[in-house]
LUMMI-575952 format. One record per residue: residue in three letters; x, y, z of N, C-alpha, C in turn. Coordinates in steps of 0.1 Angstrom, whole numbers. Atoms other than C-alpha are relative to their C-alpha. Layout:
<nodes>
res neast nnorth nup caeast canorth caup ceast cnorth cup
ala X Y Z X Y Z X Y Z
...
</nodes>
This chain:
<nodes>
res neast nnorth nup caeast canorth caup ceast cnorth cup
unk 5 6 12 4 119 110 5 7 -12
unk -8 -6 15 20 124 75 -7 -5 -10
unk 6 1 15 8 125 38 12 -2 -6
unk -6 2 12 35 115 14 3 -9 -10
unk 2 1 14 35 121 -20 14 0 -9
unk -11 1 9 63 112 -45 0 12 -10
unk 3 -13 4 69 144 -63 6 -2 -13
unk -1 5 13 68 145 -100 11 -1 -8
unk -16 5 4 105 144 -109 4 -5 2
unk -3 15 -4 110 115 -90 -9 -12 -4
unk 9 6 9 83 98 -110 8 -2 -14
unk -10 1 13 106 102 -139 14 1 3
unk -9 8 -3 136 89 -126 -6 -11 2
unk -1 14 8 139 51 -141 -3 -6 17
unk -3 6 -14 150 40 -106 -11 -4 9
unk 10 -2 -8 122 51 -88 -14 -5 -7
unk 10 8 1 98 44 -112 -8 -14 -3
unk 1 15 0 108 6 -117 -6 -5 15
unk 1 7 -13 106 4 -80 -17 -1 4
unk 13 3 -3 71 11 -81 -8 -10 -5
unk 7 15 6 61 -21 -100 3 -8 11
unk -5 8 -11 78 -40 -70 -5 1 14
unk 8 -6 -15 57 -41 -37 17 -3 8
unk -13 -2 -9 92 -50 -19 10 14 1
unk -5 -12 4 111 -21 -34 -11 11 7
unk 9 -8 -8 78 0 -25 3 3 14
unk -5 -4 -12 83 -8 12 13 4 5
unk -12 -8 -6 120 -1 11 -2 15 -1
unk 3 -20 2 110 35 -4 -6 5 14
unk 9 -2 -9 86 39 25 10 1 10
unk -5 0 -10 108 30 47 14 3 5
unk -16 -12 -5 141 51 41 -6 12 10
unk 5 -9 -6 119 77 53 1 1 14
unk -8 -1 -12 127 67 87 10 -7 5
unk -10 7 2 163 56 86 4 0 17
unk -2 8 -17 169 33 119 12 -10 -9
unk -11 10 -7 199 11 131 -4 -10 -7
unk 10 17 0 197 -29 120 -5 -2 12
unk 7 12 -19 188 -36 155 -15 9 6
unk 12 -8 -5 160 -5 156 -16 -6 -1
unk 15 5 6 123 -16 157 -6 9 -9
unk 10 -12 10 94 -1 134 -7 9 11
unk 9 -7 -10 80 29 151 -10 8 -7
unk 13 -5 10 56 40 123 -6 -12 -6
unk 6 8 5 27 24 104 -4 5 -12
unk 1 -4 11 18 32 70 -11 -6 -8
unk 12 9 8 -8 26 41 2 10 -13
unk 0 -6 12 -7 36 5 -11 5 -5
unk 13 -12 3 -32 62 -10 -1 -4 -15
unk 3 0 14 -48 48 -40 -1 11 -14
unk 12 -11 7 -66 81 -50 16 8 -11
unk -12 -6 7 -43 105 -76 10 -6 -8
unk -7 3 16 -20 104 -106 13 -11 9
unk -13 0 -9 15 104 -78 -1 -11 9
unk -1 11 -13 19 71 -53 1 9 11
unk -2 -9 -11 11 88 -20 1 -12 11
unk 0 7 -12 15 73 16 -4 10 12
unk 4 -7 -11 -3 82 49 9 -8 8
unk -6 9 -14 16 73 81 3 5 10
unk -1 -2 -14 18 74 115 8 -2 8
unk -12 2 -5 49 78 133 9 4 15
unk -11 -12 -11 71 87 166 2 15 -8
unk -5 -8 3 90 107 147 -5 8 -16
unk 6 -5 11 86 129 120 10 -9 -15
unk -6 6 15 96 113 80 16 10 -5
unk -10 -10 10 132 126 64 0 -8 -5
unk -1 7 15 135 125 29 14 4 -3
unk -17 0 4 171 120 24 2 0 -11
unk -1 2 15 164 112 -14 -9 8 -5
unk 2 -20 7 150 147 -19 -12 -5 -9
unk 12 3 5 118 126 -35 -13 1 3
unk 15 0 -9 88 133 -12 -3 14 -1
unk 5 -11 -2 67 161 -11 -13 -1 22
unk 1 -1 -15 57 160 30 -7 5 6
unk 8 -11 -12 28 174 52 -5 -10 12
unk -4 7 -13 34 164 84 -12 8 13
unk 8 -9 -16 6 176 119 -1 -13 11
unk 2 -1 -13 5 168 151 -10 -11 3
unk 11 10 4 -17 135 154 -8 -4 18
unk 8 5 -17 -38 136 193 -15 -1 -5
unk 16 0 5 -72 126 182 -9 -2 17
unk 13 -2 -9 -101 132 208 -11 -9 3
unk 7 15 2 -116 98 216 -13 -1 19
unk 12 5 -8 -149 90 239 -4 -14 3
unk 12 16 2 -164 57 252 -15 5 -7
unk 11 1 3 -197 54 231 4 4 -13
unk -3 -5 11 -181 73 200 -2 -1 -13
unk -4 8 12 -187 67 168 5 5 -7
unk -2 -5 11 -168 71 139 3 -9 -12
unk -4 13 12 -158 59 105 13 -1 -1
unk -15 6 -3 -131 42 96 5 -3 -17
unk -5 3 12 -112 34 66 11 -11 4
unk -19 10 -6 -85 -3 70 3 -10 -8
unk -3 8 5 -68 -21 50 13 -10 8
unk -9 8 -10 -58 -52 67 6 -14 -5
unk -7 12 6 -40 -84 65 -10 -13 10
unk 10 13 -9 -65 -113 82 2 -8 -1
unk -4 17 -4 -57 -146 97 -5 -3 10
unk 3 3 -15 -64 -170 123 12 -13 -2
unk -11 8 -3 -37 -192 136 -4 -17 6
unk 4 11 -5 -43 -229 141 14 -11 1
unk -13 7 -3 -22 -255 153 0 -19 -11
unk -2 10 2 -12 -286 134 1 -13 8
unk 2 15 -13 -11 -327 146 14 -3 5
unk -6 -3 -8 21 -319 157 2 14 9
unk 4 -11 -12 9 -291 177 9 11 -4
unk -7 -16 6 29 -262 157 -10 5 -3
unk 9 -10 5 11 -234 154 2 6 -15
unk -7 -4 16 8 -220 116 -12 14 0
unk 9 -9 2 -8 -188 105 -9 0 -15
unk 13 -1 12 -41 -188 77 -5 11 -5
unk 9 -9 1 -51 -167 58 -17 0 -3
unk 9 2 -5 -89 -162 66 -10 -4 -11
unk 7 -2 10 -104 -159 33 4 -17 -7
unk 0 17 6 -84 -194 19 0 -10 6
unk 0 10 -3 -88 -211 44 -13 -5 2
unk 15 5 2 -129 -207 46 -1 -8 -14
unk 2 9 17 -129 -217 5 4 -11 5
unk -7 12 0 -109 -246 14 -12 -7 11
unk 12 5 -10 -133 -256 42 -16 -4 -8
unk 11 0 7 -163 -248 20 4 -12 -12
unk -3 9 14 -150 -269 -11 3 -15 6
unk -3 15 -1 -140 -301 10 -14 -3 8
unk 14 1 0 -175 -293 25 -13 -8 -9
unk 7 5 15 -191 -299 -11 7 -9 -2
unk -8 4 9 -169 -322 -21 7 1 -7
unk -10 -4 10 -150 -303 -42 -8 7 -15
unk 5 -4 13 -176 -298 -68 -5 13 -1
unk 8 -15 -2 -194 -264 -56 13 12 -2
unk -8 -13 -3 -169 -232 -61 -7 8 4
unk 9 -6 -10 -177 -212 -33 1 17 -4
unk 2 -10 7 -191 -177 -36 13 10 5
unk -10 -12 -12 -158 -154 -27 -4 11 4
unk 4 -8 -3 -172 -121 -24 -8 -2 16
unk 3 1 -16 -192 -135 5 9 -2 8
unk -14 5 -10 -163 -154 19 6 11 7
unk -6 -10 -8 -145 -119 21 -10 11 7
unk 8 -3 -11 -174 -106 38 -2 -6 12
unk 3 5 -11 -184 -126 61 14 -1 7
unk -9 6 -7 -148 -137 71 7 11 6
unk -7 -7 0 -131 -106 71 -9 8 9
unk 7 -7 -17 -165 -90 97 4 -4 10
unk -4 7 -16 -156 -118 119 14 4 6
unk -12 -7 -3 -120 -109 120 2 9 6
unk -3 -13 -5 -120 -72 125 -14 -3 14
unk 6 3 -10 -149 -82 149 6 -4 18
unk -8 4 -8 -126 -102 172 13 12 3
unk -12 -10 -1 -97 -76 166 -7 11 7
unk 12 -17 -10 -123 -45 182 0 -6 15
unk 0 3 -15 -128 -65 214 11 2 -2
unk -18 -4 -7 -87 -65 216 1 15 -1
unk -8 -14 0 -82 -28 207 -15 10 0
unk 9 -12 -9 -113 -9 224 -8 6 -6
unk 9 3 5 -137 -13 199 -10 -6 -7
unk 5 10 3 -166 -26 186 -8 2 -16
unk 2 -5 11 -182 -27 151 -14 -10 1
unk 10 4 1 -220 -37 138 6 -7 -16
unk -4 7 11 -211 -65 108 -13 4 -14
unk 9 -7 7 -242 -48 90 3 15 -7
unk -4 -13 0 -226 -15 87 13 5 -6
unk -13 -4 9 -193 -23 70 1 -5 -11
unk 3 0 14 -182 -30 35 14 -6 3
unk -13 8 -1 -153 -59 32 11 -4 -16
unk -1 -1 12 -141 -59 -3 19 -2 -6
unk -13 -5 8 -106 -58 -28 5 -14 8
unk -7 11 -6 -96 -91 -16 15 -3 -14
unk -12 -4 12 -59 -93 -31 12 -10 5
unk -9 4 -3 -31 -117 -27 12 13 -6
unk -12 0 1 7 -104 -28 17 -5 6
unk -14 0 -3 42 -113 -32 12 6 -1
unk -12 -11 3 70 -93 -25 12 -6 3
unk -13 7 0 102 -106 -36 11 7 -1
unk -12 -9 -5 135 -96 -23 12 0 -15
unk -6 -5 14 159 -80 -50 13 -12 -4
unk -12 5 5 187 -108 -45 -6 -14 11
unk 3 17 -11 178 -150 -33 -14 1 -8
unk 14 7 7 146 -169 -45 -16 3 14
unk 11 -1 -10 129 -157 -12 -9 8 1
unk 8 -12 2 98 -138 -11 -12 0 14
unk 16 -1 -9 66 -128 15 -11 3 -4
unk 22 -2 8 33 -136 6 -11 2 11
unk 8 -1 -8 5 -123 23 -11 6 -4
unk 11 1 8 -31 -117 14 -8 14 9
unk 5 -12 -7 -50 -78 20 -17 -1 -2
unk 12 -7 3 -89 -66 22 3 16 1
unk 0 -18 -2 -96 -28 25 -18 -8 6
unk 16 -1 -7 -127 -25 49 -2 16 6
unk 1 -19 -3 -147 8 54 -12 -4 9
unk 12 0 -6 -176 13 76 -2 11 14
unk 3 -14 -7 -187 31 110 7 -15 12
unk -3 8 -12 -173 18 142 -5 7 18
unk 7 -8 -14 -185 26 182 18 -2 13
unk -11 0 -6 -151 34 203 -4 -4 19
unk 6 3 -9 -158 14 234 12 -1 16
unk -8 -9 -9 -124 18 255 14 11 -3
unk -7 -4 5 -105 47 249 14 3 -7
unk -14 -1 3 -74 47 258 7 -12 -7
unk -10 11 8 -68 10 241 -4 3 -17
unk 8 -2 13 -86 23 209 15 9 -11
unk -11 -4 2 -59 49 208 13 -3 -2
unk -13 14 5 -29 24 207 -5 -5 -10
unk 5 2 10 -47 11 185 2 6 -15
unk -1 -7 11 -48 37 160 15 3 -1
unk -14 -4 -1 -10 49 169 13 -17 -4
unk -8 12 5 1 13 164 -2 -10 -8
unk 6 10 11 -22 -7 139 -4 -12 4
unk 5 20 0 -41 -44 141 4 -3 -8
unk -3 8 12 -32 -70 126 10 -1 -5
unk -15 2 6 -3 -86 110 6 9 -10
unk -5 -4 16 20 -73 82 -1 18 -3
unk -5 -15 2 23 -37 93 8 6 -7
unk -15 -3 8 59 -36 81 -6 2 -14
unk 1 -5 16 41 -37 45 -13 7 -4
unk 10 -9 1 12 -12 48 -14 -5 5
unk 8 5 -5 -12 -31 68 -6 6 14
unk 4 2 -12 -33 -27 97 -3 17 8
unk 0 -18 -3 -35 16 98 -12 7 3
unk 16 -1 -4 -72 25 110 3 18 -7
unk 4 -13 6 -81 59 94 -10 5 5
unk 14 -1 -6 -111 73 114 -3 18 -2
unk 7 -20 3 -129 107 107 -14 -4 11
unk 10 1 -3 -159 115 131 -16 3 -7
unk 5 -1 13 -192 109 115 -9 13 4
unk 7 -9 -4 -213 135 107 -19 -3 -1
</nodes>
């Protein structure tokens, strides 16, 4: 597991710091750090660190990060975390949530979870009611990470977490009219680690779609 922080003279370079208006540019920055083949897969996952003046990044990797553009400041350990059935700890995740439904020609499409409840709720009303969002990304976004715990080995109390920052983005590529849109929460709360060893993949490999752009990174401290 790595901490990096852009280091204050690469803050002031133009270059670098246009790039941080651009969430696409962003993930290229992120992702010189582990310079792979075209044909290599992603073997780290990442997530951006609000807190502080500096754009930082946590991430979780095979290998360790090079900074080939001499811009990072780098603290890199050893990431074997110590996991139990019954466990609990907290968690910190910002995730990308969907559920995939199939159309009446039977293609499957992916939703995002939050507009596709509004849309339900509003053709519910008729159209006239605007529905409350804050709940929406509550409720919709427990059920999600709810579902996602049964697949990766554990389980969470929908009382106990906090679903919040609901945020569309688009990140558009530097050259063509093409861009990827995809919609985040951040959820915090306590979680109960119910099988270990899938919990652990888990954490080493992220839920949830949209990894490639800082999604799906569990953060877990034991509680005290």
């Amino acid at each position: 597991m790595s901490r990096a922080k852009l280091l204050p003279e690469a803050m002031s370079s133009k270059a670098i710091r246009g790039n941080m208006g651009n969430e696409h540019n962003v993930h290229r920055l992120v992702w010189s750090l582990f310079p792979v083949n075209e044909d290599d897969k992603r073997k780290f996952i990442y997530r951006q660190d609000s807190m502080g003046s500096l754009p930082s990044f946590y991430l979780v990797s095979e290998n360790e990060p090079i900074d080939e553009l001499n811009v990072w400041d780098i603290d890199v350990k050893q990431y074997d975390p110590i996991l139990k059935s019954g466990q609990k700890l907290a968690f910190s995740l910002r995730a990308n949530p969907i559920v995939s439904k199939r159309d009446e020609n039977d293609k499957q499409h992916r939703h995002d979870v939050v507009m596709d409840e509004k849309f339900r709720l509003k053709m519910e009303n008729g159209g006239d009611i605007e529905p409350n969002m804050p709940d929406i990304v509550q409720r919709k976004g427990s059920e999600w990470l709810l579902r996602k715990g049964d697949m990766n080995g554990f389980s969470i109390n929908a009382e106990q977490i906090r679903v919040d920052a609901y945020q569309n983005h688009k990140l558009f590529k530097p050259k063509g009219k093409h861009h990827v849109s995809f919609s985040t929460v951040d959820i915090v709360g306590t979680l109960t680690v119910t099988d270990p060893d899938i919990f652990r993949d888990a954490l080493f490999k992220g839920i949830g779609p949209a990894k490639g752009f800082g999604c799906g990174m569990l953060l877990v401290r034991p509680l005290r």
